[in-house]
C-alpha positions, -999 to 999 in steps of 0.1 A, spaced: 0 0 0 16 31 -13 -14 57 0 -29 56 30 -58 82 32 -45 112 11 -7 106 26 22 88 8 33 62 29 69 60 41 76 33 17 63 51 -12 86 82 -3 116 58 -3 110 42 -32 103 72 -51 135 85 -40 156 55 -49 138 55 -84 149 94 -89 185 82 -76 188 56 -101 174 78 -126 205 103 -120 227 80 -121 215 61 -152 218 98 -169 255 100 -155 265 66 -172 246 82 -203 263 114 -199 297 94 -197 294 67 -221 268 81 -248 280 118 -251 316 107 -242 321 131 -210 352 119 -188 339 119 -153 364 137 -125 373 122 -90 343 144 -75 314 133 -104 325 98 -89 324 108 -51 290 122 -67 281 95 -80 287 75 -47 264 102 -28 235 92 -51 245 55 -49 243 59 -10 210 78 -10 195 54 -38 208 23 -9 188 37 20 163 46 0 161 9 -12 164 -9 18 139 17 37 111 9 9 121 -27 10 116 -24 51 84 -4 53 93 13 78 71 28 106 76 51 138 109 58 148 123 38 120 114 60 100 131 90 116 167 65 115 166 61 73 153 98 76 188 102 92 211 84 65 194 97 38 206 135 52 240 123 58 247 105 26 228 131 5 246 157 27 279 143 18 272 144 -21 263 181 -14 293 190 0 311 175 -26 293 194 -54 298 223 -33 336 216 -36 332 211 -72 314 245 -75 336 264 -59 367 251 -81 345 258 -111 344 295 -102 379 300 -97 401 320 -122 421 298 -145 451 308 -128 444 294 -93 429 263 -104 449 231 -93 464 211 -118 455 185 -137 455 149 -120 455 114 -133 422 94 -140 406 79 -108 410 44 -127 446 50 -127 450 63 -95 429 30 -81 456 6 -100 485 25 -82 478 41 -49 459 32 -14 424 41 -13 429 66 14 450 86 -10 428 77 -41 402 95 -11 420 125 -1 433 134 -36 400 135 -53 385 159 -25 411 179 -34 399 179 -70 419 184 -99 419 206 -127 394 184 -142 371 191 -116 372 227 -128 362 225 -163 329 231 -175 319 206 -201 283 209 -201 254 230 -194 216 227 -189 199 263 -184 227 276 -169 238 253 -143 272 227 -150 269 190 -139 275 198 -103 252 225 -100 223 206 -110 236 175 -85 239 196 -56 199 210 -62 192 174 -65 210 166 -28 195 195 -14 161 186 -22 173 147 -6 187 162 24 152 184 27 136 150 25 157 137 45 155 162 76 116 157 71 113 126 77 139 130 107 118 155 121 89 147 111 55 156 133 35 127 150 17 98 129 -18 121 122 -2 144 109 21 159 79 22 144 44 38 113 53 28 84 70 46 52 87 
């Protein structure tokens, strides 16, 4: 039962949200293997936010969860969504730079995988590189990372909602 009375049911909010998280990331594999753009070290830590929201998202819808539950994949879905938005922040911020403070290019993240510890494959990509600067596509306005960090804003919203959200007559969700 998705709809309960004129409320969504938690289960339905979950798995709506693990369907728009696969949808994102089925147009990032699109984006990368149709229209040939080279993902940087933050698209992939992007990528892993959305993967992470798109898991609790799952798992809650699989659950059903009810009562306080609820308020505990509330939680995870914030934090991993919260995560992602920091990284697009980062990404943001590198794209606004001028050209001569940008930091240099860095190898590909496959390459870096094949040759250093993870913790360093980690630490270097939240660093971004100079890929992570460039601009290599636009959709009214907004580059790549723009449009991922309104989508993990809207999570974390979601997120925080059903965190805080009020007792079970209430609101526009219910257990």
């Amino acid at each position: 039962m998705l709809i309960r009375g004129n409320h969504l049911t938690s289960r339905a909010v979950f798995f709506l949200i693990f369907l728009l998280c696969a949808g994102l990331l089925g147009v990032a594999f699109y984006m990368e293997h149709v229209m040939g753009l080279e993902p940087c070290p933050l698209c992939w830590l992007q990528r892993f936010g959305f993967m992470a929201a798109g898991l609790v998202s799952l798992l809650a819808a699989l659950h059903g969860p009810r009562g306080f539950a609820i308020r505990v994949y509330g939680f995870f879905l914030a934090v991993s969504a919260g995560a992602g938005l920091g990284v697009a922040g980062r990404q943001l911020w590198l794209q606004s730079l001028p050209a001569d403070q940008v930091p240099a290019c860095g190898p590909s993240v496959e390459y870096m995988l094949d040759v250093l510890p993870w913790m360093e494959v980690l630490t270097t990509a939240l660093r971004g590189t100079g890929d992570c600067a460039e601009v290599t596509w636009r959709f009214l306005g907004l580059s790549i990372p723009g449009w991922t960090a309104i989508f993990f804003t809207l999570l974390v919203i979601i997120g925080l909602i059903m965190l805080f959200r009020p007792g079970k007559k209430s609101g526009w969700i219910q257990g």
